[in-house]
C-alpha positions as CSV (number, residue, x, y, z in Angstrom):
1,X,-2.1,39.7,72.3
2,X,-5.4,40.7,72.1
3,X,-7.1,41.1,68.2
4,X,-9.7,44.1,67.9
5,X,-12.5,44.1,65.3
6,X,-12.3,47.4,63.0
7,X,-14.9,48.8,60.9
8,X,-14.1,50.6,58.0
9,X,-17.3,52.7,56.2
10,X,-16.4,54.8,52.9
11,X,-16.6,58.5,53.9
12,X,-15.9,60.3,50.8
13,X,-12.5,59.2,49.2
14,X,-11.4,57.5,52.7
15,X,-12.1,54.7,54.8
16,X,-13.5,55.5,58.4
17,X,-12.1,53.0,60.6
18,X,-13.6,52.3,64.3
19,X,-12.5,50.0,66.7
20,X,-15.6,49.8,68.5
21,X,-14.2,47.3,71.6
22,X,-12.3,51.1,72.2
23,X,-14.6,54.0,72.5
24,X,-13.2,56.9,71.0
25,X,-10.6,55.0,68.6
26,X,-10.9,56.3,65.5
27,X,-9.0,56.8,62.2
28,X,-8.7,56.9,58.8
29,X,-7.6,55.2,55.6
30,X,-7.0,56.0,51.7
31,X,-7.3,52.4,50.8
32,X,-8.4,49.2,52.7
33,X,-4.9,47.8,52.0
34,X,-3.5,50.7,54.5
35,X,-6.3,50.2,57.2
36,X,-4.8,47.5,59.2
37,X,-1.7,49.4,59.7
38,X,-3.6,53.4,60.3
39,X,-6.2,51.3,62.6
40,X,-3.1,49.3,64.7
41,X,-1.1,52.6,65.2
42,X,-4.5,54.0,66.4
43,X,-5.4,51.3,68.9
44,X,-1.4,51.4,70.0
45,X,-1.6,55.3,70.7
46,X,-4.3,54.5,72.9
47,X,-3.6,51.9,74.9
48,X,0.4,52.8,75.2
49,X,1.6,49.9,73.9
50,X,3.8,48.9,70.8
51,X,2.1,49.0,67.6
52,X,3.8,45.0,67.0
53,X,1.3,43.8,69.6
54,X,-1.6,44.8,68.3
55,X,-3.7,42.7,66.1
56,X,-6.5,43.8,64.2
57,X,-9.4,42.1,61.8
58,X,-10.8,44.5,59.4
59,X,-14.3,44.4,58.9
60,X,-15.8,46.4,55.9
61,X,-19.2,48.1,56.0
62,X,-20.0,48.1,52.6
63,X,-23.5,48.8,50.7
64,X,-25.9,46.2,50.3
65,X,-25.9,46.1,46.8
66,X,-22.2,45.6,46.9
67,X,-22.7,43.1,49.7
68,X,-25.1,40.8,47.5
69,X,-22.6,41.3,44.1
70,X,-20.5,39.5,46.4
71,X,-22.6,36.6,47.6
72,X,-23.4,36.1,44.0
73,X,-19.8,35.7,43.2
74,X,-19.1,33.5,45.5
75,X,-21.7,31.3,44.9
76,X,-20.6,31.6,41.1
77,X,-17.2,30.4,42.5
78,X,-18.2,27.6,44.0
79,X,-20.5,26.0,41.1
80,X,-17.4,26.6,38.8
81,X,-15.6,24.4,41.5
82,X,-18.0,21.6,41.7
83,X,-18.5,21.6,38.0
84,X,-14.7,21.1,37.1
85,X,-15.0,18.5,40.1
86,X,-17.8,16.6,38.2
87,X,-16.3,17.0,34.9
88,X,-13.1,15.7,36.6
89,X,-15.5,12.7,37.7
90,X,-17.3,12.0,34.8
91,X,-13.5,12.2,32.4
92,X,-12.3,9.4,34.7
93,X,-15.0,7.4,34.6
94,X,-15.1,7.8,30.7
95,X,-11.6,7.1,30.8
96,X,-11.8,3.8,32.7
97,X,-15.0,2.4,31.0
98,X,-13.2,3.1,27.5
99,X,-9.9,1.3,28.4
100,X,-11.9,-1.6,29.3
101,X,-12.1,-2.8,25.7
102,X,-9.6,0.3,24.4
103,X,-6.4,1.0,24.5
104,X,-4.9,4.3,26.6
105,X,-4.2,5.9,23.0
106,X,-7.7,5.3,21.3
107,X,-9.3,6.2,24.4
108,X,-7.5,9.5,24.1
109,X,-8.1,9.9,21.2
110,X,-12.2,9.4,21.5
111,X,-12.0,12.0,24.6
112,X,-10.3,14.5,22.8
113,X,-6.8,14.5,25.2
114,X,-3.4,12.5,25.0
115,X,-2.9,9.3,26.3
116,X,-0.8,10.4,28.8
117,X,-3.9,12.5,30.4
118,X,-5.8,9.2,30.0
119,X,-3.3,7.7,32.2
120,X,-3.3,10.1,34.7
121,X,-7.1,10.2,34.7
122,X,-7.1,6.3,35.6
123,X,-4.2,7.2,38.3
124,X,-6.3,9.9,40.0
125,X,-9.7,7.8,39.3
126,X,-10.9,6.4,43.1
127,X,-11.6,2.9,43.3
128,X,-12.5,1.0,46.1
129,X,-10.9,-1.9,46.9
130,X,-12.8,-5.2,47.6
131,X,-11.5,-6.1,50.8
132,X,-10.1,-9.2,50.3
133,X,-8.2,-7.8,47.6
134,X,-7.1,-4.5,50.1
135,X,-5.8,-7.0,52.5
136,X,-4.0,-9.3,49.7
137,X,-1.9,-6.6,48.5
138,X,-1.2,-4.7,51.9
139,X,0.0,-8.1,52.7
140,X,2.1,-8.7,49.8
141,X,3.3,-5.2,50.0
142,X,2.1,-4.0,46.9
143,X,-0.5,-1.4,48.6
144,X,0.8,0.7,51.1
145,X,-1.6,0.7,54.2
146,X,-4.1,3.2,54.0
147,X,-4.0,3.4,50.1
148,X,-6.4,2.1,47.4
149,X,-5.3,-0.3,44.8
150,X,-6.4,0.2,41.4
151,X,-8.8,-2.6,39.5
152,X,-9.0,-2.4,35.9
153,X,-7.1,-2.3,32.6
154,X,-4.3,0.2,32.9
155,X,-2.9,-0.2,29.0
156,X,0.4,-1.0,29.2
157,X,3.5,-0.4,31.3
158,X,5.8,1.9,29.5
159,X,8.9,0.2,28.4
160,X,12.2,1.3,29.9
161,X,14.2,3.9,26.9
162,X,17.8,3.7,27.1
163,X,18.9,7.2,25.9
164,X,22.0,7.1,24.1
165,X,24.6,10.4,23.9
C-alpha cells in the first residue's frame, strides 16, 4: 500500500486538499479532521482502487505566523518537560541527602510532601552501583541482573498489619 502526501491550504471556510504525487487530484474538506477520509476517497476514484488501500499523511499549509505560534509552543512544551524532570531530580536528591541523618517522616515534612512520596522519591532516585557491590548482590540474588541496587538509608521497613474483621 502506497501512502500519498496531501496538502491542505484554508480556502475560505474549507480546506483545499492536493495530492500532489497525482496531478489533477483534488478535493476538499470542512475540517482537517474530515481531510484524511475526503482526500482517500479522492486518490481511490482515481486510481480505481478501494478507498481501504489507500493511505494518506496530511500535511497542512498554514500561515507563517501560525507556523511560528507553533514552534513556540512546542518549545514551551518541552522546557515544561525538562523542568518537572529537574525538579524530579533535585526532590530526590533532597530526599536522599535529608534521610541521611532524617527520618522518611521529618524529611517529609521539611520538603513539604508525605513520607510516603519521600519513599518513593528514594525508590525512583538512580544510584549507581559500585561494582563490587552490583556483582555481590546479583550474586546473592538480591539484585536482579541488569538492575541498580539502592545505597543509602531507606527509614524503616514498614511492619506487617494484621487487619482484623
Amino acid at each position: 500500500m502506497t501512502a500519498y502526501r496531501v496538502t491542505a491550504r484554508r480556502a475560505g471556510d474549507w480546506w483545499a486538499l492536493e495530492v500532489p504525487d497525482l496531478p489533477g487530484v483534488f478535493s476538499q474538506a470542512k475540517r482537517l479532521d474530515k481531510a484524511d477520509e475526503a482526500a482517500r476517497e479522492a486518490i481511490a476514484v482515481m486510481l480505481d482502487v478501494e478507498i481501504e488501500d489507500v493511505e494518506v499523511e496530511i500535511e497542512p499549509v498554514l500561515p507563517k505566523e501560525a507556523v511560528q505560534a507553533l514552534k513556540a509552543a512546542e518549545k514551551a512544551e518541552k522546557d515544561a518537560e525538562d523542568a518537572r524532570k529537574a525538579a524530579q531530580k533535585a526532590m530526590q536528591e533532597a530526599a536522599a541527602t535529608l534521610t541521611e541523618s532524617l527520618s522518611q517522616r521529618d524529611a517529609g515534612r521539611v520538603l513539604g510532601v508525605s513520607f510516603q512520596r519521600v519513599s518513593q522519591l528514594l525508590k525512583a532516585r538512580p544510584v549507581a552501583p559500585t561494582p563490587k557491590t552490583a556483582v555481590k548482590a546479583v550474586k546473592a540474588g538480591r539484585v536482579r541482573a541488569g538492575h541498580e541496587e539502592r545505597s543509602g538509608k531507606q527509614g524503616r521497613q514498614p511492619r506487617e498489619r494484621k487487619l482484623s474483621r
